[in-house]
Wavefront OBJ file of the C-alpha trace (Angstrom):
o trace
v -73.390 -21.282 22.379
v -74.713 -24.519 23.655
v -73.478 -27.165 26.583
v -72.582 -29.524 24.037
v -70.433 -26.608 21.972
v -68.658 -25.786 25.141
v -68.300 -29.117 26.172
v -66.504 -29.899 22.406
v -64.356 -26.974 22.456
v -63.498 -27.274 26.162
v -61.952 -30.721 25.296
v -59.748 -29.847 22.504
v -58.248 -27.333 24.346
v -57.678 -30.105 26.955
v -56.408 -32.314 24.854
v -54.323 -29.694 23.085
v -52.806 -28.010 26.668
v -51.865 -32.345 27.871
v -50.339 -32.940 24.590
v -48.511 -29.747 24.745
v -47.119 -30.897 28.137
v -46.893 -34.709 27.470
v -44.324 -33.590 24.053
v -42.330 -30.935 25.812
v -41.825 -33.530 28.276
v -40.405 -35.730 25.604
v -38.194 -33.438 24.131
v -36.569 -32.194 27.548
v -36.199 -35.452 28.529
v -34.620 -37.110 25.436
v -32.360 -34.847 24.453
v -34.225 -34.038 21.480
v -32.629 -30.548 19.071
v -35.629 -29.075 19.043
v -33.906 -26.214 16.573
v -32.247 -28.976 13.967
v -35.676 -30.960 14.101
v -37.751 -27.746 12.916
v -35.126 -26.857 10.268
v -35.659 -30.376 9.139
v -39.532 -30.377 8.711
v -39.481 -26.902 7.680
v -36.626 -27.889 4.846
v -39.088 -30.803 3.671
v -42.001 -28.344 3.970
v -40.131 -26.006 1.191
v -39.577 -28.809 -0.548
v -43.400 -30.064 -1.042
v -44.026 -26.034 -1.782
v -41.460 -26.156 -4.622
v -42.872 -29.324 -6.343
v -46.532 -27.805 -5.704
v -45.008 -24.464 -7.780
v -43.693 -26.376 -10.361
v -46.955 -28.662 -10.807
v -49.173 -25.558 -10.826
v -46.983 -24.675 -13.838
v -46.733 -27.362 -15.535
v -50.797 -27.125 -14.898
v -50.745 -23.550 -16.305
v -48.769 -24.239 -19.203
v -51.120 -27.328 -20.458
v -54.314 -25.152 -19.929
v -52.617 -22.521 -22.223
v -51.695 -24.792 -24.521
v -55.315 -26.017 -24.222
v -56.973 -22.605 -25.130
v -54.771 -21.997 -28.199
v -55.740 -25.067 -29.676
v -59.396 -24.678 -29.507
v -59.387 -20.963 -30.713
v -56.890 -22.121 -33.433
v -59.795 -25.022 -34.134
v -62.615 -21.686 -33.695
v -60.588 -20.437 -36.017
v -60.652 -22.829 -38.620
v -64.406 -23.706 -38.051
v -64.979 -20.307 -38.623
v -63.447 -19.417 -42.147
v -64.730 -22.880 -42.894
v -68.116 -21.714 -42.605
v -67.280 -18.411 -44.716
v -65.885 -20.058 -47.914
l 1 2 3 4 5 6 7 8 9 10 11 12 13 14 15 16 17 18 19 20 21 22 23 24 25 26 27 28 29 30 31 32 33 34 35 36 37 38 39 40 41 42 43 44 45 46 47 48 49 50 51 52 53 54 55 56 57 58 59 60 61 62 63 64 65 66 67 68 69 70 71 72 73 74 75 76 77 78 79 80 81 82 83
């Protein structure tokens, strides 16, 4: 590992461990729920997942859809080619 690696890393974790400190700070000293807030952005976070699920279906479902119209157009091309 090089200076300037250690150097790089060495500063995130700096910056990491001050605004660690400089946020607890905040929340002590305003009062802040820290409990109710994470419910909150974890509640939005399922949220985001369920609309992600339900786009990945809808995804799903218009790929299959897709498929069975090009092997039902194989299909055709096919016995086309046979008569």
């Amino acid at each position: 590992m090089g200076t300037g690696n250690f150097w790089k890393y060495g500063l995130a974790v700096g910056l990491g461990v001050v605004l660690g400190a400089v946020g607890t700070m905040l929340i002590s000293r305003n009062g802040i729920d820290l409990k109710k807030t994470c419910a909150g952005l974890m509640s939005h976070g399922l949220d985001l997942k369920d609309k992600a699920a339900a786009l990945a279906e809808t995804a799903k479902e218009n790929l299959e859809d897709l498929t069975a119209e090009a092997r039902h157009e194989q299909e055709l091309r096919k016995s086309a080619g046979k008569a």
